[in-house]
C-alpha positions as MATLAB code, in Angstrom:
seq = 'XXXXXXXXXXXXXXXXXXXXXXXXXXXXXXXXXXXXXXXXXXXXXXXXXXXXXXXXXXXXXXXXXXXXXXXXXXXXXXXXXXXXXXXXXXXXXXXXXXXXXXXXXXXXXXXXXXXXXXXXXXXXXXXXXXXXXXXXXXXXXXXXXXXXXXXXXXXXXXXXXXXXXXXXXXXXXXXXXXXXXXXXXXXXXXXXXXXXXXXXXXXXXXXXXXXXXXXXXXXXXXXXXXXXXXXXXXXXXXXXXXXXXXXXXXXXXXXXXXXXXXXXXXXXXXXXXXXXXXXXXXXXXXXXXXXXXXXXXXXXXXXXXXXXXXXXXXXXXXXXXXXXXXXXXXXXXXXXXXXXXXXXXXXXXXXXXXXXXXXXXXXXXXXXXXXXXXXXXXXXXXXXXXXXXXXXXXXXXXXXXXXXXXXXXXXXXXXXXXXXXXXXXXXXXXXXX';
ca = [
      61.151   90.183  109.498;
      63.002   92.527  106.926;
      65.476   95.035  109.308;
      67.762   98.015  108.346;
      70.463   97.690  110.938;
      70.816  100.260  113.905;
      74.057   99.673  116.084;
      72.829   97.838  119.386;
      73.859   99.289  122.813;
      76.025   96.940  125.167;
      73.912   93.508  125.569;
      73.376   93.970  128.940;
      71.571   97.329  129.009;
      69.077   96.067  125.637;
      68.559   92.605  127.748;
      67.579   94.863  130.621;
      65.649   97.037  128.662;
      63.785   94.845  126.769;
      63.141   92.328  128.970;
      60.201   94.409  130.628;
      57.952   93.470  127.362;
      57.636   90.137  127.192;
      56.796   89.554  130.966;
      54.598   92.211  130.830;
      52.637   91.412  128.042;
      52.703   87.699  129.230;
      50.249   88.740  132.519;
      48.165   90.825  130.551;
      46.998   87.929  128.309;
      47.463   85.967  131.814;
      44.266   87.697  132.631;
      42.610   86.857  129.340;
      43.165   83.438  130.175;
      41.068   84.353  133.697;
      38.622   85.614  131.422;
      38.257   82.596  129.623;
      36.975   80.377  132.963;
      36.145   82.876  135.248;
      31.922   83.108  134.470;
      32.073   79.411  133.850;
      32.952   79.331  137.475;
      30.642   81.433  138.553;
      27.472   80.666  136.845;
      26.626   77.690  138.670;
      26.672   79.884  142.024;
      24.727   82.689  139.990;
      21.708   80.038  138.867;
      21.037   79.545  142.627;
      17.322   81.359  143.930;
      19.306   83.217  146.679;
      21.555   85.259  143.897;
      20.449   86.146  140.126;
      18.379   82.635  139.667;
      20.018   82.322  136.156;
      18.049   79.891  134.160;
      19.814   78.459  130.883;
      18.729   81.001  128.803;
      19.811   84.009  131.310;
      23.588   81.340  131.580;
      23.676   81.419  128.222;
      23.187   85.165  127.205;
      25.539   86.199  129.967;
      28.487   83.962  128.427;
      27.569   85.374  124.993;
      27.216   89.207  125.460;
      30.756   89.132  127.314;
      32.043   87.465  123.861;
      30.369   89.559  122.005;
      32.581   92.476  123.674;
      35.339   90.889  122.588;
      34.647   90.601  118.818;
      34.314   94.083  118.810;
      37.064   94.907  121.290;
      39.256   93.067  118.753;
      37.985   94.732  115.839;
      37.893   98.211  116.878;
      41.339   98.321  119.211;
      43.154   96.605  117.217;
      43.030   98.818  114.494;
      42.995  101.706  117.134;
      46.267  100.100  117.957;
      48.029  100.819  114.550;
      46.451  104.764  114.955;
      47.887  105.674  118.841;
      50.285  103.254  119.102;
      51.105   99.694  121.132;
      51.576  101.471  124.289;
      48.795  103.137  125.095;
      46.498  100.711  123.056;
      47.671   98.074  125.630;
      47.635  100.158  128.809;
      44.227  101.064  128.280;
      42.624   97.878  127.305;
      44.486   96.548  130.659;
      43.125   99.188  132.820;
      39.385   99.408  131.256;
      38.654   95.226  131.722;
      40.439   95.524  134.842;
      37.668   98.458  136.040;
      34.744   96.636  134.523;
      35.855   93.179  136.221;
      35.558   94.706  139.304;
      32.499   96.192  139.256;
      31.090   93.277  137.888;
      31.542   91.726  141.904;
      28.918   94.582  142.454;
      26.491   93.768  140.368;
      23.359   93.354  142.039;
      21.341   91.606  139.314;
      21.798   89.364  136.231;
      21.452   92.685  133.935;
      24.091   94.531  135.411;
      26.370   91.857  135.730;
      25.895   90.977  131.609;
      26.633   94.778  130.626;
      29.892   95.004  132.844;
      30.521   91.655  131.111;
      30.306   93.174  127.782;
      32.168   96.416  128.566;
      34.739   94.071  130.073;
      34.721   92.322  127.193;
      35.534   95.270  125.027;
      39.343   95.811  126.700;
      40.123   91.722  126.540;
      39.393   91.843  122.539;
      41.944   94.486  122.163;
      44.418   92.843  124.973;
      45.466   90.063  122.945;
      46.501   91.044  119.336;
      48.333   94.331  121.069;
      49.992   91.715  123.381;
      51.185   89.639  120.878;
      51.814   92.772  117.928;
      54.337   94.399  120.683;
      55.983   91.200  121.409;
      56.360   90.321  118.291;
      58.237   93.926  118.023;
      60.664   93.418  120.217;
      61.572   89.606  119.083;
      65.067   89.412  116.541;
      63.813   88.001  113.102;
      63.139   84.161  112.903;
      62.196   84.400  116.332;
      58.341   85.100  115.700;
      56.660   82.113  116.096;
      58.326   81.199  119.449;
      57.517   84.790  120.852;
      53.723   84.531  120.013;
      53.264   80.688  121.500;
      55.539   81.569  124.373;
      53.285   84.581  125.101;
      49.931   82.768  124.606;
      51.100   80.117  127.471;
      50.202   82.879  129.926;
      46.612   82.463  128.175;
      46.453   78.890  129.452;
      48.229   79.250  132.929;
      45.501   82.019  133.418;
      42.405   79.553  132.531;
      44.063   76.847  135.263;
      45.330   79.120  137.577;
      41.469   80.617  137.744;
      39.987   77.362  137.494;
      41.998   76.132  140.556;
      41.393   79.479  142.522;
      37.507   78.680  142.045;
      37.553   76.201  144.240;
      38.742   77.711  147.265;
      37.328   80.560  146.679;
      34.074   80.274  146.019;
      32.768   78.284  148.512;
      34.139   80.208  151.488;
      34.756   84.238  150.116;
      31.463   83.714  147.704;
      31.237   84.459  143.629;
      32.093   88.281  144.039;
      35.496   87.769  145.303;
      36.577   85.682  141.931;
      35.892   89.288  140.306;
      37.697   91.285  143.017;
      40.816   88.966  142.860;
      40.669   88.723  138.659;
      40.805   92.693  139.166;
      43.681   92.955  141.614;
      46.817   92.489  139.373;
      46.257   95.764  137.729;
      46.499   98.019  140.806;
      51.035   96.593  139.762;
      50.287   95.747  136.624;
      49.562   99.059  134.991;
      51.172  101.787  136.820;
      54.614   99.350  135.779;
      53.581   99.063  132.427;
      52.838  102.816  132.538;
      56.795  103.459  134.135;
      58.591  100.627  131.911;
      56.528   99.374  128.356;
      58.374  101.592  125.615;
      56.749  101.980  122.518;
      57.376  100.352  119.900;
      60.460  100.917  117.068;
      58.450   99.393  113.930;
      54.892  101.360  115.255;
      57.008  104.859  115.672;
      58.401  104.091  111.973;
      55.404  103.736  110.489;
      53.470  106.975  112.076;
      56.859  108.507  110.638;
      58.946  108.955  113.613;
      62.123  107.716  112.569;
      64.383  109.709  114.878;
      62.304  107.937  117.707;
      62.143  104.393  116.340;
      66.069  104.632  115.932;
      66.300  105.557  119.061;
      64.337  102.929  120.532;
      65.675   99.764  118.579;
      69.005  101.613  119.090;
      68.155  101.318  123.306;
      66.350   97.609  122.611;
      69.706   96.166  120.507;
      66.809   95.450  117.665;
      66.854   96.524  114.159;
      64.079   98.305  112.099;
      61.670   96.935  109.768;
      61.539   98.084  106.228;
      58.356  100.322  105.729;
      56.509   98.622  103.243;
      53.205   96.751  102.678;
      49.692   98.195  101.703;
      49.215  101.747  100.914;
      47.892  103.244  103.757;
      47.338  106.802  103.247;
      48.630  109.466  105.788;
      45.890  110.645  107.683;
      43.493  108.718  106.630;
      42.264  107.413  110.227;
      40.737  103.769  111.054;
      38.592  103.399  108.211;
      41.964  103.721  105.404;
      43.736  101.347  107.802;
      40.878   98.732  108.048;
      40.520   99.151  104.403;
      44.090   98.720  103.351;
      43.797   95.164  104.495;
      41.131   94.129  101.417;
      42.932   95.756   98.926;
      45.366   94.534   96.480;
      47.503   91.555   97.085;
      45.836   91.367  101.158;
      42.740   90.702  100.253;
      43.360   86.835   99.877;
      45.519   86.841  103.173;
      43.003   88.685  104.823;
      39.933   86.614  104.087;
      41.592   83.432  104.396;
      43.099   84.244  108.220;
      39.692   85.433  109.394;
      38.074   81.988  107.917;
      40.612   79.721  109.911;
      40.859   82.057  113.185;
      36.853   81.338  112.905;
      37.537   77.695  112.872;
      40.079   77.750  115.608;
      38.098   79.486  118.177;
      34.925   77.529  117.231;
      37.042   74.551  118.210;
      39.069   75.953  121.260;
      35.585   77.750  122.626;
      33.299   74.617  121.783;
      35.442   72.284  124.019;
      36.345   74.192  126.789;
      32.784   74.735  126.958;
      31.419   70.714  126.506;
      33.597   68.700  126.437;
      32.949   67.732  129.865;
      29.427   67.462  128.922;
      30.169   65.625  126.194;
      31.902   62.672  128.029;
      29.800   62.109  130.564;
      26.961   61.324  127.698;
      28.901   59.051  126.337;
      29.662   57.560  129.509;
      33.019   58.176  130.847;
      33.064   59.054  135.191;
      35.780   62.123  134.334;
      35.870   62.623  137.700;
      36.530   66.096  139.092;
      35.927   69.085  136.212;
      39.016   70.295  137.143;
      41.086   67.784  136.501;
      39.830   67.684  133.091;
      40.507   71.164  132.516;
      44.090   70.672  133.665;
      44.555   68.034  131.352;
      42.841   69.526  128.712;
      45.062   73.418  129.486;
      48.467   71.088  130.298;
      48.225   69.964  126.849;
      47.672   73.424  125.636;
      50.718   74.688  127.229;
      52.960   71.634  126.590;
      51.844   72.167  122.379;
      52.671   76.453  122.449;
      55.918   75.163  123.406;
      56.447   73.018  120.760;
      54.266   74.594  118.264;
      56.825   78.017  118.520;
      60.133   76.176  117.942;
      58.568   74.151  114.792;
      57.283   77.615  113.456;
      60.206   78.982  113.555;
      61.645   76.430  111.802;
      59.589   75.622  109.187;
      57.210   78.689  109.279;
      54.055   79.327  110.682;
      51.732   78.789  107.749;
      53.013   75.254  107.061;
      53.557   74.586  111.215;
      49.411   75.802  111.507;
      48.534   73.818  108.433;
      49.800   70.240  110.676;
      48.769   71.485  113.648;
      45.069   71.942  112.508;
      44.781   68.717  110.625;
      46.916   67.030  113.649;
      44.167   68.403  115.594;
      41.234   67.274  113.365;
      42.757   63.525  113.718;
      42.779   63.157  117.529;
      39.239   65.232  117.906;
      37.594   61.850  115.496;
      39.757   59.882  117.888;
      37.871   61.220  120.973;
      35.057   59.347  119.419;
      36.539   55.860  120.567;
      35.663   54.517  123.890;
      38.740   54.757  125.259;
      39.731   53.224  129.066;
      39.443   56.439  131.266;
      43.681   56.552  131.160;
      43.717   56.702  127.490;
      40.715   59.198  127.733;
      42.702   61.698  129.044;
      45.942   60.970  126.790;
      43.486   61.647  124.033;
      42.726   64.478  125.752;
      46.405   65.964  126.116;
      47.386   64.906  123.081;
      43.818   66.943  121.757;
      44.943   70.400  123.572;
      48.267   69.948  122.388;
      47.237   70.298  118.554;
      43.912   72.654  118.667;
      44.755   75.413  120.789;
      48.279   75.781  119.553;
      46.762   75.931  115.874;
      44.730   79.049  116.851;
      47.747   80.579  117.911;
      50.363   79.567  115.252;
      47.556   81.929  112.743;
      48.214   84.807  115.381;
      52.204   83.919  114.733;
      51.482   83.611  110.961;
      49.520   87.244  110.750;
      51.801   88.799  112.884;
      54.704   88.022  110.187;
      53.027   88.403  107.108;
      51.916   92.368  107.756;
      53.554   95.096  107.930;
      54.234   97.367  111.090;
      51.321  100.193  109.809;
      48.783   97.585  109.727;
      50.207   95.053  111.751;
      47.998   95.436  115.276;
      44.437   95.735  113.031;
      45.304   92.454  111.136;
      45.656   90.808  114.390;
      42.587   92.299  115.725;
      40.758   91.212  112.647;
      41.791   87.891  112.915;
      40.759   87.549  116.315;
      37.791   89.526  116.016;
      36.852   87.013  113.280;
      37.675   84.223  116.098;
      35.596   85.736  118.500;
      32.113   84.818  116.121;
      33.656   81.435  115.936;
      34.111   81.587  119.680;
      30.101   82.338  120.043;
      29.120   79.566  117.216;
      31.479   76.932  118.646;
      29.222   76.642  122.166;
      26.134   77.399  120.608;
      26.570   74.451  118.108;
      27.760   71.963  120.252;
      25.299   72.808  122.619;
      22.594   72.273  120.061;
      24.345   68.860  119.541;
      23.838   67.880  122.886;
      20.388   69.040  123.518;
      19.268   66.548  120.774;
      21.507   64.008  122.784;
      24.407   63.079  119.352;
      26.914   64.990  120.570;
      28.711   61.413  121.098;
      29.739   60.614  118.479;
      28.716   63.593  116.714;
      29.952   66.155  118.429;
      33.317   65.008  117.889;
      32.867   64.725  113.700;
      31.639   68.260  113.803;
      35.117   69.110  115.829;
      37.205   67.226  113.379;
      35.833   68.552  110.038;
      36.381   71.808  111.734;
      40.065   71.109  112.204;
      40.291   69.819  108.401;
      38.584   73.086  107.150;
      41.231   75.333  109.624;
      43.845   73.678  107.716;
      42.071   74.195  104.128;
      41.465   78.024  104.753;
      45.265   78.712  105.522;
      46.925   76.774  103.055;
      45.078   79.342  100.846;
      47.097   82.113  102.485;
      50.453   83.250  101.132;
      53.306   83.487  102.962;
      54.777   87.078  102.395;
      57.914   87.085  104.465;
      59.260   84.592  106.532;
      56.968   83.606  109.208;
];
């Protein structure tokens, strides 16, 4: 990250100060991680004749639309993000999926209950790449890729934390309270980010408010990035900003991160979804669901932590480019009949590589654009996820309709990984990642 140096204030007060982001930030994609279980958990409660009767079809179009929201939640606040700044960007997507998650534990039919899903869906898609565009913000250079893994553990503790609530909750408070409870944290979390998030230094320089950017990396002990990067004409709204990323030397960066965010989330989406499903074709007694998803979340968490500190030391390109073929290895190794201990090793070792990849391209985009444009490139590359994220279950499911997805499923996974790791070795890194 290029900086012109601002004189810091004492370390304590910028500690202080900027110490409100990162935690911050950290619950808000907490409770995209929520989002990530939280109709799984329901669903089976849902298909039941005494509430919505779902049949596959109806389960199937409910988990879709709300993904569908968050393509174009990504795509459209993201880039809304660069145009009104971090701040408010964030606040709002916090508060709106908060509001439409609760009101989705009124829903009193199946139709209802998908359009809150969607509208929900619209805030999560712009949660995450104005999470991790702020954080990134307020991290010292060289720092980057530790920031963005560190913050996308709260992604994962979210998924188990949900997964775990499920089961007490269901059974004796009924579906609607998982809603009420996902809901909850933003009666704190907003009115705090509302009194402590500042805005953003690098944001404020690029809408051309140095005095104020000065100020605030003067407050944060931070130093200002150099404005520079595609030509992104004053005034000229969303459609100059979206278009500024497919011109000139972006254009290659661009297309390339949107191909392997599409691969990761196919991948991250497709096993979270049937896996499960997967194993118990082929044989294996997994046990409890949970437990799998532990394992499966564990390893997640256990790899961001890793996956940071070797991105920050040998860059996030190169660290993504290992992590995805890494990934692509122990996915064809899931194919083995393994003892059920080994099983789940495979399975840890699995979560480790694939959902950390996803999130070293997030670390690698993040670095590679500038401040103006930095918040819609991340939203892009999510939003390009997000179709990935809807292909991943609908392909595996295919597969296990027509009763290959062991072995199968797993080759599908793996040449997945391999083509994640194709796509972004054609990026170029412009900056240290």
């Amino acid at each position: 990250m290029s900086t012109t140096p601002v004189r810091p204030t004492a370390p304590g007060t910028a500690a202080r100060a900027a110490g409100w982001v990162a935690p911050l930030c950290w619950i808000a994609v907490l409770l995209d991680g929520f989002d990530l279980v939280v109709v799984g958990t329901v669903v089976p409660t849902l298909s039941q004749p005494d509430e919505f009767a779902l049949t596959g079809t109806g389960a199937t179009a409910v988990i879709t639309i709300g993904l569908v929201g968050m393509m174009i939640g990504a795509l459209t606040i993201g880039t809304l993000t660069d145009l009104v700044g971090r701040r408010k960007a964030l606040i709002g997507a916090v508060a709106s999926f908060s509001l439409f998650t609760l009101l989705c534990a009124f829903a009193p039919n199946e139709v209802v209950f998908g359009i809150l899903r969607f509208l929900a869906g619209l805030g999560l898609g712009g949660c995450l790449p104005t999470a991790i565009a702020m954080v990134n913000e307020f991290t010292r250079s060289g720092r980057s890729g530790r920031a963005t893994t560190t913050i996308m553990t709260g992604y994962h503790v979210g998924a188990v934390a949900t997964a775990a609530l499920a089961i007490v909750v269901i059974p004796s408070l009924g579906w609607r309270w998982m809603f009420v409870i996902g809901a909850a944290p933003a009666l704190v979390l907003v009115p705090l980010m509302i009194a402590r998030l500042p805005e953003s230094a690098s944001y404020l320089q690029a809408a051309g408010r140095r005095a104020e950017a000065e100020e605030v990396a003067r407050r944060h002990g931070l130093g200002l990035e150099r404005a520079s990067g595609p030509d992104v004409p004053a005034g000229g709204g969303a459609a100059a900003t979206v278009r500024s990323l497919f011109t000139g030397g972006y254009a290659r960066n661009t297309l390339a991160i949107g191909v392997t965010s599409f691969m990761g989330l196919l991948l991250v989406y497709g096993l979270n979804n049937w896996l499960p499903t997967i194993m118990r074709e082929a044989g294996y007694d997994l046990g409890d669901s949970l437990a799998f998803l532990l394992v499966l979340n564990v390893g997640a968490i256990v790899g961001l932590l890793v996956a940071g500190n070797v991105a920050d030391r040998i860059g996030a390109r190169v660290a993504g480019m290992i992590w995805f073929a890494s990934g692509a290895v122990f996915l064809a190794l899931l194919s083995v009949e393994l003892p059920t201990a080994g099983l789940y090793l495979m399975c840890f070792l699995t979560g480790c590589f694939v959902f950390s990849a996803q999130v070293l391209v997030y670390a690698f985009t993040s670095a590679n654009n500038p401040p103006a444009v930095r918040a819609t490139a991340l939203g892009w590359s999510a939003g390009a996820g997000r179709i990935g994220a809807i292909v991943g279950p609908v392909v595996t499911g295919a597969l296990v309709t027509a009763g290959i997805a062991f072995p199968w499923g797993f080759y599908v996974f793996a040449v997945v990984g391999a083509l994640g790791a194709v796509a972004l070795s054609v990026t170029r890194a412009r900056r240290a990642a």
